[in-house]
VEXROKE-231200 format. One record per residue (C-alpha): residue number from 1; residue in three letters; chain; x, y, z. Coordinates in Angstrom, 3 decimals. Layout:
! VEXROKE-231200
[NUM, ala, A, [X, Y, Z]]
...
This chain:
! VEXROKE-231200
[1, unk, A, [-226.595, 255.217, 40.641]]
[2, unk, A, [-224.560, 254.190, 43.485]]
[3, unk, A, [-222.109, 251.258, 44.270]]
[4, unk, A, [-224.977, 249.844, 46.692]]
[5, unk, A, [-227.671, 250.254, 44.740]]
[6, unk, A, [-226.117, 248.695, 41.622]]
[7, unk, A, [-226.112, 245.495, 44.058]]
[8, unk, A, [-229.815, 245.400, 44.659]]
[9, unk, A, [-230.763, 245.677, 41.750]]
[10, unk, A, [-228.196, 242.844, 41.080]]
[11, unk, A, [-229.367, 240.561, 43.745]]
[12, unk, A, [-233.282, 240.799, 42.997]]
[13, unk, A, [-232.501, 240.544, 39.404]]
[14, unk, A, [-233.278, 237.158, 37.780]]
[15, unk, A, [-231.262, 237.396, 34.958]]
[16, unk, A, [-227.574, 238.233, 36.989]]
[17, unk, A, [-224.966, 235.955, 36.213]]
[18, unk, A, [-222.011, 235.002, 38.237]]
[19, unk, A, [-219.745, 237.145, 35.925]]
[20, unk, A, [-221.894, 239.529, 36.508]]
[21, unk, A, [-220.988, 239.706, 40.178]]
[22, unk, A, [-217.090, 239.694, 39.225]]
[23, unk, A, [-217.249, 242.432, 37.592]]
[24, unk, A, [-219.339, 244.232, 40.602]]
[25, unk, A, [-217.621, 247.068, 42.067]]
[26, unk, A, [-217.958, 247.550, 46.004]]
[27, unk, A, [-218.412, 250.625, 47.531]]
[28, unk, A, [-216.190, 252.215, 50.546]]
[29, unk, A, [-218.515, 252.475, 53.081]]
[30, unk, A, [-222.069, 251.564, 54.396]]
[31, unk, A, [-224.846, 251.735, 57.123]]
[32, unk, A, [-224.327, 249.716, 60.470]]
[33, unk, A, [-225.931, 249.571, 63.832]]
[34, unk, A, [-223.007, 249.956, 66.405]]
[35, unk, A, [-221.790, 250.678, 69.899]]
[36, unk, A, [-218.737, 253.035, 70.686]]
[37, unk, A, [-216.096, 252.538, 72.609]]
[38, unk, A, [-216.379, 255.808, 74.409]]
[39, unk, A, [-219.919, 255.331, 76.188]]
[40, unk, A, [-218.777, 252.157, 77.359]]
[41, unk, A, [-218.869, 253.329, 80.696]]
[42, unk, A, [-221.850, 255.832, 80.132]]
[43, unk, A, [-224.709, 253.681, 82.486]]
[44, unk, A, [-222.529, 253.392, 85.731]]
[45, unk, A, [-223.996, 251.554, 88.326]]
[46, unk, A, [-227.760, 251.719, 86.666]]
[47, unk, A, [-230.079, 248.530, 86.573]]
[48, unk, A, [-230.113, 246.783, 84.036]]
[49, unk, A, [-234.121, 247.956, 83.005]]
[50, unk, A, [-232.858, 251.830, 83.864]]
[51, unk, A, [-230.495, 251.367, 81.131]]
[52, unk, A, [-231.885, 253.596, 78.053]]
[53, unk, A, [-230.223, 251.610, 74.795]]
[54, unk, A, [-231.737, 254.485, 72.749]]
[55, unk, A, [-228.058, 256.299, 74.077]]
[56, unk, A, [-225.713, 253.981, 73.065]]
[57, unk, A, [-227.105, 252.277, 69.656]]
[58, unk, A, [-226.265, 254.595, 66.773]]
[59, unk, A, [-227.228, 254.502, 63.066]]
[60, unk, A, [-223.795, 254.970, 61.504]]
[61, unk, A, [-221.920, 255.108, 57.940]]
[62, unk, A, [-218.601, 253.118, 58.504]]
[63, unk, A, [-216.319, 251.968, 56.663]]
[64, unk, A, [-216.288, 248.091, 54.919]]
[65, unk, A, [-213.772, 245.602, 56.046]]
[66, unk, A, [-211.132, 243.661, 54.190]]
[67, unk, A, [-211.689, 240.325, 53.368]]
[68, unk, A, [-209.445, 237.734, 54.538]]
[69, unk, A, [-208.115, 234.641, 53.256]]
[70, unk, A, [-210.593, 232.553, 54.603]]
[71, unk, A, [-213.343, 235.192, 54.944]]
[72, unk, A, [-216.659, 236.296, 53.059]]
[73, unk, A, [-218.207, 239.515, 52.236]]
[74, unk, A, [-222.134, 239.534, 52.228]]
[75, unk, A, [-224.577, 241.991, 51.261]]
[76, unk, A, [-226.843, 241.336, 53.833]]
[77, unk, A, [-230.381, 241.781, 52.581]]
[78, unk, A, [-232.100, 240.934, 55.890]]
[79, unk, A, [-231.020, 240.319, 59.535]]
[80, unk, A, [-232.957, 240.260, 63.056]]
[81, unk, A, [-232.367, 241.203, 66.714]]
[82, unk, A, [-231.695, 238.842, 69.215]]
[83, unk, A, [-230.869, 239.218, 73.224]]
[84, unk, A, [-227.155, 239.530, 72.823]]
[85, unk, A, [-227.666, 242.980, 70.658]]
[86, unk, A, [-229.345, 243.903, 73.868]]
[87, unk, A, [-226.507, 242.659, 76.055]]
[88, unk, A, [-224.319, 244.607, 74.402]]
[89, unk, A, [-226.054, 248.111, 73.899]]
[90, unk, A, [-226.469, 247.887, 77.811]]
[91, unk, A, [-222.744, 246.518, 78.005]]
[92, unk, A, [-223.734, 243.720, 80.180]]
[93, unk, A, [-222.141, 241.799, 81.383]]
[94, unk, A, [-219.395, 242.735, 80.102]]
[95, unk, A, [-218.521, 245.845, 77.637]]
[96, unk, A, [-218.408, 243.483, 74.145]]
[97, unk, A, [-215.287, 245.749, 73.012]]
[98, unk, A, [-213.252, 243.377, 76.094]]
[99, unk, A, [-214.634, 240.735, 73.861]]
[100, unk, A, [-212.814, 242.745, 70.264]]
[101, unk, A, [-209.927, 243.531, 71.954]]
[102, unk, A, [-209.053, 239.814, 73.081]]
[103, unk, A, [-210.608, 238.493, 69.782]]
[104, unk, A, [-207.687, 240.456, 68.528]]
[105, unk, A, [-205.090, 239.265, 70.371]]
[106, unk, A, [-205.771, 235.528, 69.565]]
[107, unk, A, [-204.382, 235.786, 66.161]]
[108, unk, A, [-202.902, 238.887, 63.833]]
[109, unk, A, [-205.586, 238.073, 61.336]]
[110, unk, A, [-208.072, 239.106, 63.879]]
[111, unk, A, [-206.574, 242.719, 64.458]]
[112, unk, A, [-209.082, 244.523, 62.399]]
[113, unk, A, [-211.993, 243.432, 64.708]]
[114, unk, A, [-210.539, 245.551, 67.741]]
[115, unk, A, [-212.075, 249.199, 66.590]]
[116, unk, A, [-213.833, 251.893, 68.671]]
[117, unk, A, [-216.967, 251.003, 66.891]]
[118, unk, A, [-218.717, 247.566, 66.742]]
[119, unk, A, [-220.747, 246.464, 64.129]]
[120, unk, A, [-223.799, 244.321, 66.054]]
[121, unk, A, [-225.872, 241.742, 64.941]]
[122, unk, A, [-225.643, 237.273, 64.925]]
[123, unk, A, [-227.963, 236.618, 62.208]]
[124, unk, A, [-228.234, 237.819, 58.484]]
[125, unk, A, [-229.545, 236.599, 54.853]]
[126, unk, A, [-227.986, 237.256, 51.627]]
[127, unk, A, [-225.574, 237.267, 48.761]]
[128, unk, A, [-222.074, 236.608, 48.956]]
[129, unk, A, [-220.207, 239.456, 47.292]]
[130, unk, A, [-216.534, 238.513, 47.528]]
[131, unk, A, [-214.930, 235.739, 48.037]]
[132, unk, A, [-211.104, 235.426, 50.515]]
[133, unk, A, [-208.257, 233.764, 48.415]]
[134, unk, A, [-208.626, 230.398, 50.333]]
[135, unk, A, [-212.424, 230.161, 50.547]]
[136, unk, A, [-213.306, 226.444, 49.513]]
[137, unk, A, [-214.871, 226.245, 45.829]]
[138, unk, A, [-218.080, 225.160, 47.303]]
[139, unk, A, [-219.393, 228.774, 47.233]]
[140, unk, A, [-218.727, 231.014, 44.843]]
[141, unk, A, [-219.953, 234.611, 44.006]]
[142, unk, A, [-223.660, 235.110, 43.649]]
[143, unk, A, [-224.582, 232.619, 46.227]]
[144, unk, A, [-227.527, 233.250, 48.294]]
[145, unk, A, [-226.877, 232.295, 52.241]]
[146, unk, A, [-228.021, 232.523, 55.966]]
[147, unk, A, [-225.149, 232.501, 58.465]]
[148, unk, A, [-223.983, 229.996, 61.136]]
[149, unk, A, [-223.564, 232.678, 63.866]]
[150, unk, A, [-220.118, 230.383, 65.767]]
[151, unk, A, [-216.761, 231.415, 64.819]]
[152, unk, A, [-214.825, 228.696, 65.047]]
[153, unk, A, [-210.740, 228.599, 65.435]]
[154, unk, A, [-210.044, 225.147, 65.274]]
[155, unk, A, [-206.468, 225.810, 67.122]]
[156, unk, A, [-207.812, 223.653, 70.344]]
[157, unk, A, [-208.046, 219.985, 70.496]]
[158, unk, A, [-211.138, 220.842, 72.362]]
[159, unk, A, [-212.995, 222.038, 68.907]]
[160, unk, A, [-212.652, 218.390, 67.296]]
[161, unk, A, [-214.838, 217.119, 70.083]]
[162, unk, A, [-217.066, 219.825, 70.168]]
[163, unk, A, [-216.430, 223.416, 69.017]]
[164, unk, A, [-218.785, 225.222, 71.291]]
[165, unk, A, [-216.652, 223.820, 74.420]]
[166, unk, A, [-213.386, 225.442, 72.673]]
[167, unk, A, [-213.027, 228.920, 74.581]]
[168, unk, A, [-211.530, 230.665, 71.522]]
[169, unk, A, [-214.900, 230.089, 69.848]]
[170, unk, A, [-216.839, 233.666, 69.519]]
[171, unk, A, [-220.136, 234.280, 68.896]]
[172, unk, A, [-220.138, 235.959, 65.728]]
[173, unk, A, [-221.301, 240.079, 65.858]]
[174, unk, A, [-221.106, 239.423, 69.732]]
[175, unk, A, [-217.921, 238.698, 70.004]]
[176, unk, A, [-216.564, 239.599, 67.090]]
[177, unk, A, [-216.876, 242.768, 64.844]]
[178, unk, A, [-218.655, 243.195, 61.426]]
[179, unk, A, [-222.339, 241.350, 62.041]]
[180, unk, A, [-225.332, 240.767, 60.528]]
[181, unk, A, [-226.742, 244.596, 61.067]]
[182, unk, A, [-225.271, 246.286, 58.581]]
[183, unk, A, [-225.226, 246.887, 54.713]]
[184, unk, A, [-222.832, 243.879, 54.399]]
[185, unk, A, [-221.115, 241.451, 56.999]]
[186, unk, A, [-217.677, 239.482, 57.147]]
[187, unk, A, [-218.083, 236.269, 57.832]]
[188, unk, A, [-215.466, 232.938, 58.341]]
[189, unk, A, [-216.253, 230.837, 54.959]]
[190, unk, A, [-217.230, 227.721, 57.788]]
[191, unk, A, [-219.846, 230.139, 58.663]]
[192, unk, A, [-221.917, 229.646, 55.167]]
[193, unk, A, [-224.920, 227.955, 55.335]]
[194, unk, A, [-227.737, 227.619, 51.908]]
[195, unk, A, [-230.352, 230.186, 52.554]]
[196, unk, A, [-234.175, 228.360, 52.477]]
[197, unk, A, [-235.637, 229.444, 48.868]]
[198, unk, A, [-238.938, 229.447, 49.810]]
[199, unk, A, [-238.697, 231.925, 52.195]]
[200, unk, A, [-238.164, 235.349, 51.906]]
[201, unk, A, [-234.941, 237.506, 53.114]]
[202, unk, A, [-236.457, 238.503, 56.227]]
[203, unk, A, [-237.923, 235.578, 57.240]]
[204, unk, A, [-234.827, 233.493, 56.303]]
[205, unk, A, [-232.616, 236.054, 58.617]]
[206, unk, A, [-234.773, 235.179, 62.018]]
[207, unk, A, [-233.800, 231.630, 61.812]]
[208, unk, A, [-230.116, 230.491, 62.045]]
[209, unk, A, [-229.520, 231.471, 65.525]]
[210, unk, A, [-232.091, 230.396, 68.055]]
[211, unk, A, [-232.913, 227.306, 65.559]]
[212, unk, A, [-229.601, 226.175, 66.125]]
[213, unk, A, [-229.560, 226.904, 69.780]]
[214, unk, A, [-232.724, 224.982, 70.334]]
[215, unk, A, [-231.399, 222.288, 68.148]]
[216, unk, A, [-228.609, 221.615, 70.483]]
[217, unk, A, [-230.449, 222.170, 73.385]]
[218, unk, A, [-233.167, 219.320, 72.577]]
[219, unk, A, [-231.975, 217.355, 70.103]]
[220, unk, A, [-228.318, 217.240, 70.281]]
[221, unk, A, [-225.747, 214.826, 72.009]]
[222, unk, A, [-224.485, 217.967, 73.954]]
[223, unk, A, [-227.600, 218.993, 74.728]]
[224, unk, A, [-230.565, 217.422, 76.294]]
[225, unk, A, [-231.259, 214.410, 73.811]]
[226, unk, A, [-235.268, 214.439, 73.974]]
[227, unk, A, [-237.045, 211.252, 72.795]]
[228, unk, A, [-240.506, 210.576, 70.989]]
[229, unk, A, [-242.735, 211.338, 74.026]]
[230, unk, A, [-240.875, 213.636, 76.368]]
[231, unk, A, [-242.512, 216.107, 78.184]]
[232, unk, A, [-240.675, 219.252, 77.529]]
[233, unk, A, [-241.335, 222.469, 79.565]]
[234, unk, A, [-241.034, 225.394, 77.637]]
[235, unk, A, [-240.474, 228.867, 79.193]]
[236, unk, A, [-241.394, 232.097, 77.410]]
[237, unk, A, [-243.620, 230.057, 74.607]]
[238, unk, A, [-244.569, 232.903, 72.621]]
[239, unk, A, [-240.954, 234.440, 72.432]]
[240, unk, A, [-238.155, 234.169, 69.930]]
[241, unk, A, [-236.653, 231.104, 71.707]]
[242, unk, A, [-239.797, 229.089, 73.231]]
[243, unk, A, [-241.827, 229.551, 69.987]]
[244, unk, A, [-238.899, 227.716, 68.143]]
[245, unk, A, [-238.271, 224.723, 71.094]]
[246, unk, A, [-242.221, 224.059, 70.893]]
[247, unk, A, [-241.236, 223.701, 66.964]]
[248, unk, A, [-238.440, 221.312, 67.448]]
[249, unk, A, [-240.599, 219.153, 70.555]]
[250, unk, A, [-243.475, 218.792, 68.074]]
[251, unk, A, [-241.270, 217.702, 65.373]]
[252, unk, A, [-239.617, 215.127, 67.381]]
[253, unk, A, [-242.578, 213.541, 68.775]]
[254, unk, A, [-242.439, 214.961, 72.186]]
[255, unk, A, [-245.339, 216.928, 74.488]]
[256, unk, A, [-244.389, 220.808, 74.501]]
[257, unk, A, [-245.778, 222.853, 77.730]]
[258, unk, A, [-245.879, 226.225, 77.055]]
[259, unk, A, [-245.374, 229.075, 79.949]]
[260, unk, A, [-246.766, 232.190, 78.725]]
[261, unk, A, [-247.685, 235.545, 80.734]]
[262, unk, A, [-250.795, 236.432, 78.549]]
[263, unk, A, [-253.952, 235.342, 76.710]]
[264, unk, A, [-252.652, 236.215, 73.587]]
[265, unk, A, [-249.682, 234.654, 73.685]]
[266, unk, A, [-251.205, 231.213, 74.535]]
[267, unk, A, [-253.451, 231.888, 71.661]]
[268, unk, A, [-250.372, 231.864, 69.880]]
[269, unk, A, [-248.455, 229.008, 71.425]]
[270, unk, A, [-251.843, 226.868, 70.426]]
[271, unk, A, [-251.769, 227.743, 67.060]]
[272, unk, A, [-247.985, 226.370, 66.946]]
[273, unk, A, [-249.436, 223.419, 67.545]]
[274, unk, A, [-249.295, 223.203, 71.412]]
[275, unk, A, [-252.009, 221.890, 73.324]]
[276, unk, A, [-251.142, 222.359, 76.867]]
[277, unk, A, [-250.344, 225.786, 78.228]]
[278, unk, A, [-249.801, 227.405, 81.775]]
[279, unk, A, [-250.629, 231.058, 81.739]]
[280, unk, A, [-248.835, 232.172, 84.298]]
[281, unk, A, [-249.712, 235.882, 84.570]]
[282, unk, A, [-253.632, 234.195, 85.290]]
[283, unk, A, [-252.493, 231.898, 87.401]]
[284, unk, A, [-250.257, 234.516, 89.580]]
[285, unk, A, [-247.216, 232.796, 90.261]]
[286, unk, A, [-244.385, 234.126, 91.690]]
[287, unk, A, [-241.452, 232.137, 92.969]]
[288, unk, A, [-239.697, 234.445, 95.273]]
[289, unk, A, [-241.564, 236.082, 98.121]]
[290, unk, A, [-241.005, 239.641, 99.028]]
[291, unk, A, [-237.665, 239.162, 100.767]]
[292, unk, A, [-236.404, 237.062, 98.247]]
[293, unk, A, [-236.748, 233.713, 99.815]]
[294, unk, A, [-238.038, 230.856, 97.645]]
[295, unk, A, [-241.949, 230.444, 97.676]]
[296, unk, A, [-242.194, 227.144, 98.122]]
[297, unk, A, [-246.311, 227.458, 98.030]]
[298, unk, A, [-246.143, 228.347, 94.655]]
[299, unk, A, [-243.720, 226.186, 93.682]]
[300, unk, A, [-245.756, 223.447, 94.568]]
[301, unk, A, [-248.752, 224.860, 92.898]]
[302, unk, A, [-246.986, 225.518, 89.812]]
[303, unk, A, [-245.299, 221.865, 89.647]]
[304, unk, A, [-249.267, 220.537, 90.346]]
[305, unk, A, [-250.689, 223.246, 87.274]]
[306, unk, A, [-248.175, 220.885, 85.001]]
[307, unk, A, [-248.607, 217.756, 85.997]]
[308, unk, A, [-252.764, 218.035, 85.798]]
[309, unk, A, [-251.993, 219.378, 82.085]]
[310, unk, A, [-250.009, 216.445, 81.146]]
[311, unk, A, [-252.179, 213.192, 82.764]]
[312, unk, A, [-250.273, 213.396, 85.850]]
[313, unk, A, [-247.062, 212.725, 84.290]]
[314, unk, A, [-243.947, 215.333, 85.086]]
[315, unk, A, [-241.644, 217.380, 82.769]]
[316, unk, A, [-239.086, 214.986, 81.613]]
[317, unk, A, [-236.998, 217.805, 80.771]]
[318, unk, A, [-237.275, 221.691, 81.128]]
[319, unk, A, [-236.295, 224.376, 78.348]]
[320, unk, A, [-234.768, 227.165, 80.222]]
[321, unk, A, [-233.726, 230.481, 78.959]]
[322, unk, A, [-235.351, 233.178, 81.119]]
[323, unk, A, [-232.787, 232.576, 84.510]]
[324, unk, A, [-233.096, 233.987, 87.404]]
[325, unk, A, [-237.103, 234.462, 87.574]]
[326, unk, A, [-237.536, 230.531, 86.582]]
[327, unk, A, [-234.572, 228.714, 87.635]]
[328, unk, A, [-235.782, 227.318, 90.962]]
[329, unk, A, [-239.080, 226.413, 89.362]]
[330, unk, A, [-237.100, 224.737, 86.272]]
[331, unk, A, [-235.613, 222.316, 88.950]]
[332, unk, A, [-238.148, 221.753, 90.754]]
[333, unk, A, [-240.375, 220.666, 88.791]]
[334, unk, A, [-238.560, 218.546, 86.569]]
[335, unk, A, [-239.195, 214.808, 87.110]]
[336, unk, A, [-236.604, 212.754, 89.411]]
[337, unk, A, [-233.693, 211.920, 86.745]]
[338, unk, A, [-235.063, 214.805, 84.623]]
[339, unk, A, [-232.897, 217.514, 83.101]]
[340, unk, A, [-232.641, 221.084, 83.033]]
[341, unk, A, [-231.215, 222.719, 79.781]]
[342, unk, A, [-230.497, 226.413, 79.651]]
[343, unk, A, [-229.029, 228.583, 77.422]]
[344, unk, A, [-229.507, 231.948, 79.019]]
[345, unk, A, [-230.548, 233.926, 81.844]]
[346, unk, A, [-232.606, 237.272, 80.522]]
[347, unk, A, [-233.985, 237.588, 83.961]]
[348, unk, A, [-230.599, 237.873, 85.515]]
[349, unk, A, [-227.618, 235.659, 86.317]]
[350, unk, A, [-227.232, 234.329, 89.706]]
[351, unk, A, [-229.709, 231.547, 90.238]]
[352, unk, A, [-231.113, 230.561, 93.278]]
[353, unk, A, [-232.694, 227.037, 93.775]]
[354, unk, A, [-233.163, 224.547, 96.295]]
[355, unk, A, [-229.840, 221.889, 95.513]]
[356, unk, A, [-231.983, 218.844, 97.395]]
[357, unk, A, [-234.485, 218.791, 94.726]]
[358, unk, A, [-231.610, 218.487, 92.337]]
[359, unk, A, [-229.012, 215.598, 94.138]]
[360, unk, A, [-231.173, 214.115, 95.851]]
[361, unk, A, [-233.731, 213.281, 92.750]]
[362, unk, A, [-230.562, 212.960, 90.383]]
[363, unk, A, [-231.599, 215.561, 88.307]]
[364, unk, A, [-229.219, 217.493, 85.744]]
[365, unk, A, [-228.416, 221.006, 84.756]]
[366, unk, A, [-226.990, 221.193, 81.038]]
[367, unk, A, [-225.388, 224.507, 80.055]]
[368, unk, A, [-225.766, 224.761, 76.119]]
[369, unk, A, [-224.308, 227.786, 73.730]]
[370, unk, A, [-225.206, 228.485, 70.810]]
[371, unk, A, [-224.513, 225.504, 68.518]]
[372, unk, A, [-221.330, 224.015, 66.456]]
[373, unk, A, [-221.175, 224.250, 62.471]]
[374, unk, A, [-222.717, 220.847, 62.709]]
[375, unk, A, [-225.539, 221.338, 64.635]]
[376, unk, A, [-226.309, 224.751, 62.864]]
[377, unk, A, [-225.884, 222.647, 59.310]]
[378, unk, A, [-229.012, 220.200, 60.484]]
[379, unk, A, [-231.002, 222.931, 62.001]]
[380, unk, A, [-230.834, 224.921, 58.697]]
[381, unk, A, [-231.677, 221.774, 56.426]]
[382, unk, A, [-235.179, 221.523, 58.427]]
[383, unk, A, [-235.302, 225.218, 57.526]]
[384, unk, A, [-234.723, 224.176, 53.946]]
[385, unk, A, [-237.145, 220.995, 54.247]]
[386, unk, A, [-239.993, 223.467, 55.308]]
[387, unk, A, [-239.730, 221.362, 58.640]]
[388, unk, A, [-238.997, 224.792, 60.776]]
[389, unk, A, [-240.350, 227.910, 60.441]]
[390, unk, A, [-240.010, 231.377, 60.843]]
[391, unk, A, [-241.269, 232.949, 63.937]]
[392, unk, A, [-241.349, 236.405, 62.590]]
[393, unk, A, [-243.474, 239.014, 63.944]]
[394, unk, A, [-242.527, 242.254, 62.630]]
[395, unk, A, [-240.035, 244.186, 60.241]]
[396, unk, A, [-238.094, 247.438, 61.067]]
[397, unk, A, [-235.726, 248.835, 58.513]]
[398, unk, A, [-232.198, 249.197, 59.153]]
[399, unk, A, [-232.216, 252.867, 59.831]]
[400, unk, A, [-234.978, 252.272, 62.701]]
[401, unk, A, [-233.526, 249.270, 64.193]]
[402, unk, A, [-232.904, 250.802, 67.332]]
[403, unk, A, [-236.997, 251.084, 68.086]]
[404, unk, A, [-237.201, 247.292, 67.755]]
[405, unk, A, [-233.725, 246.476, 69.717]]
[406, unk, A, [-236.039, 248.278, 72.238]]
[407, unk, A, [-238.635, 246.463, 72.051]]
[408, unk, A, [-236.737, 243.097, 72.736]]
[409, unk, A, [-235.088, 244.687, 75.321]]
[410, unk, A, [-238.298, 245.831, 77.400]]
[411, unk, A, [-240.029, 242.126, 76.328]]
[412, unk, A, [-242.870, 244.348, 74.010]]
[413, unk, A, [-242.032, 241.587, 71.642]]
[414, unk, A, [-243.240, 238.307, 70.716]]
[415, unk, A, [-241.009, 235.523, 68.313]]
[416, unk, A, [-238.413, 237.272, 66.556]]
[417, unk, A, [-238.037, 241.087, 65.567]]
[418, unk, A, [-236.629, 241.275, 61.832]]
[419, unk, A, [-234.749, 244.154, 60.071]]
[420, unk, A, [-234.161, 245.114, 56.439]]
[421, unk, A, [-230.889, 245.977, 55.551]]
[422, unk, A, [-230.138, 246.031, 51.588]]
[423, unk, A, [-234.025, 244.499, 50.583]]
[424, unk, A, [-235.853, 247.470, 49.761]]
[425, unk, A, [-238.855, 246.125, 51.125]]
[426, unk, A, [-240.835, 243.168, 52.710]]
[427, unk, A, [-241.649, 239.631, 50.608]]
[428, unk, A, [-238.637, 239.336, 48.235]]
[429, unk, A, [-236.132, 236.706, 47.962]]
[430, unk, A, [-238.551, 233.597, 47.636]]
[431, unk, A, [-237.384, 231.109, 44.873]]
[432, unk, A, [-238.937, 227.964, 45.711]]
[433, unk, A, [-242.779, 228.839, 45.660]]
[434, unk, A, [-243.975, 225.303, 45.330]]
[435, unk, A, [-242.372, 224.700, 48.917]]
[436, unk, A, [-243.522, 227.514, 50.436]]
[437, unk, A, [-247.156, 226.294, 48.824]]
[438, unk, A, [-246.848, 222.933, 50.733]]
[439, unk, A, [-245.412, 224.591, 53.597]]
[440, unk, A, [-248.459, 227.146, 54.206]]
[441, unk, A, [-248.818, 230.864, 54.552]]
[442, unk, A, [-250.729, 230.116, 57.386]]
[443, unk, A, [-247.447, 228.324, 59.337]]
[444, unk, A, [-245.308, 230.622, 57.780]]
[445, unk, A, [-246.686, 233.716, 58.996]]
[446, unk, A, [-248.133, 232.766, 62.375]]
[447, unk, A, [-246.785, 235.409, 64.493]]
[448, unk, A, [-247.061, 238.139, 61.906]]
[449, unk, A, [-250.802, 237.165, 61.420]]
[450, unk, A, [-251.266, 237.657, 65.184]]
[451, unk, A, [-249.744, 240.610, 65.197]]
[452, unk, A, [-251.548, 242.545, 62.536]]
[453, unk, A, [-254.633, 241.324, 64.231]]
């Protein structure tokens, strides 16, 4: 039986003690999802939807880093795919090995992350395998986990106030090498967060990064500190990112208004738990006219379709993640002294909007990335609580991972696509049943129940 296998068998086994994992004996190599180096260049000048990810993703057996000091070695039983595996299969906007090489740079310890291959992926579940000299005592071998996807340096004065401002943090598997899509990861021991027992590895994996991003985006000092009653416009309800800000404006006492471009998918948003929905393929909406001049009809229309949902009242603040497509709307129809929070731009970059219905309404754009150990820490403790769940829609196994990185990329998804690594199959990992009674099947597997409809 091999080195790997030995493992499973290890991890779903009851009965394994912690000496059991120090006596475990690693193998060499393993499975990853990675880009090369040497296609870097391969799309040209090609739009970004041209751009065929199929030709630079590859399934590949490489070889498993040394642990640091300070680092951790998981076998990572589960992990998901989020935008930025997307950004950098299509090596926008900017090749990710520019991002390796000056990882590198910053400090010797960092040299092995600057390889011609790199090792995707900012979320994964599982067991902690080996443990860096320095590692605090607080974890020890045997430990099950979820990872805090910010690599913090702590070499800044910045990253005492607030480590996501510090430019030498990375996004972990983005920015750095060795992430969550693989056999096993290497992590930063500040990275390890307790995985939620009562739900299983897959489900656990989908979580730690866009729950902490939302987090920080509503709920955070940094981000845009909703209050019981806030009327939150939420783009993209039904996707990996809306689904989970509807989640955090329910639990904090505020009005979600999901944008969705479907039936279904306000089906779906309703079943979250929110009650008012724009669907905007039904409605037709389309900010930019032909030439690319602001519609300012629809604008209007769209800021009215709102405020009739919510008694006349306007969006106190406006969840924004989609860019380019939404931007102008996002500002305009925020209230006067409202505030636009964004953490992405999947529609492209450069935003266009009209700047008079932001100064002279004192309204406020907040830029939010990611989230600091901190924020991550309280996001994953509703996690544990049963407070947040998983918005989990379907499974692909590590060696087909590319078909659902696909899928995110062309938007065929809804919530969060999943991916086996090491678990041999779907449903295993749960510990705390009597949670995950309270909690609900029926909350638990929303999305996957509308998707096997």
């Amino acid at each position: 039986m091999s080195e790997t296998k030995k493992i499973i068998e290890m991890i779903e086994n009851d009965n394994t003690t912690q000496k059991d994992y120090e006596n475990i004996k690693l193998p060499s190599s393993m499975n990853a999802l990675v880009t090369l180096k040497e296609e870097e260049n391969i799309f040209g000048e090609m739009e970004t939807e041209d751009k065929d990810i199929s030709k630079t993703l590859h399934y590949k057996e490489v070889t498993i880093p040394e642990v640091g000091d300070d680092e951790v070695l998981i076998a990572v039983m589960a992990s998901g795919v989020n935008h930025n595996t997307v950004w950098s299969a299509t090596f926008e906007p900017l090749p990710t090995f520019n991002f390796l090489s000056h990882y590198a740079k910053s400090n010797p310890k960092n040299k092995k992350h600057n390889l011609t291959y790199h090792i995707l992926g900012s979320d994964a579940a599982g067991v902690i395998v080996k443990l860096g000299t320095k590692v605090h005592d607080n974890w020890k071998l045997g430990d099950r986990v979820v990872i805090c996807p910010a690599v913090t340096s702590n070499t800044n004065p910045q990253s005492y106030k607030d480590s996501m401002s510090d430019p030498n943090t990375k996004a972990w598997g983005y920015e750095t090498n060795f992430g969550g899509l693989a056999e096993f990861c290497l992590v930063k021991s500040t990275q390890l967060m307790k995985k939620p027992e009562h739900l299983t590895w897959e489900e656990a994996a989908s979580l730690s990064l866009v729950s902490s991003t939302a987090y920080r985006m509503l709920v955070s000092q940094h981000g845009a500190e909703m209050k019981q009653g806030d009327n939150v416009l939420v783009w993209g309800g039904a996707g990996g990112m809306g689904a989970m800000g509807i989640q955090y404006v329910l639990n904090g006492g505020g009005r979600p208004i999901a944008v969705v471009s479907s039936e279904k998918k306000a089906e779906l948003v309703k079943k979250l738990g929110c009650e008012y929905v724009v669907n905007r393929a039904k409605k037709n909406f389309n900010f930019f006219k032909e030439d690319g001049s602001i519609n300012k009809r629809h604008l209007i229309a769209f800021k009215s379709t709102v405020e009739r949902l919510i008694d006349k009242e306007s969006a106190d603040i406006v969840f924004e993640h989609t860019g380019r497509e939404t931007f102008g709307a996002s500002v305009f129809v925020a209230k006067s002294g409202g505030k636009i929070v964004t953490c992405g731009s999947t529609t492209g970059y450069e935003h266009t909007f009209d700047n008079r219905y932001l100064w002279m309404y004192v309204k406020s754009i907040i830029g939010s990335h990611g989230a600091n150990i901190y924020e991550a820490y309280n996001a994953n403790r509703l996690s544990c609580l049963g407070k947040i769940n998983p918005i989990l829609s379907e499974v692909y196994t590590l060696e087909n991972s590319i078909e659902g990185c696909i899928k995110v990329k062309n938007n065929q998804h809804i919530g969060k696509v999943g991916i086996l690594c090491l678990s041999p199959k779907e449903g295993l990992g749960i510990k705390d049943h009597e949670l995950r009674q309270k909690v609900g099947e029926d909350k638990i597997n929303i999305f996957r129940n509308l998707k096997n409809k």
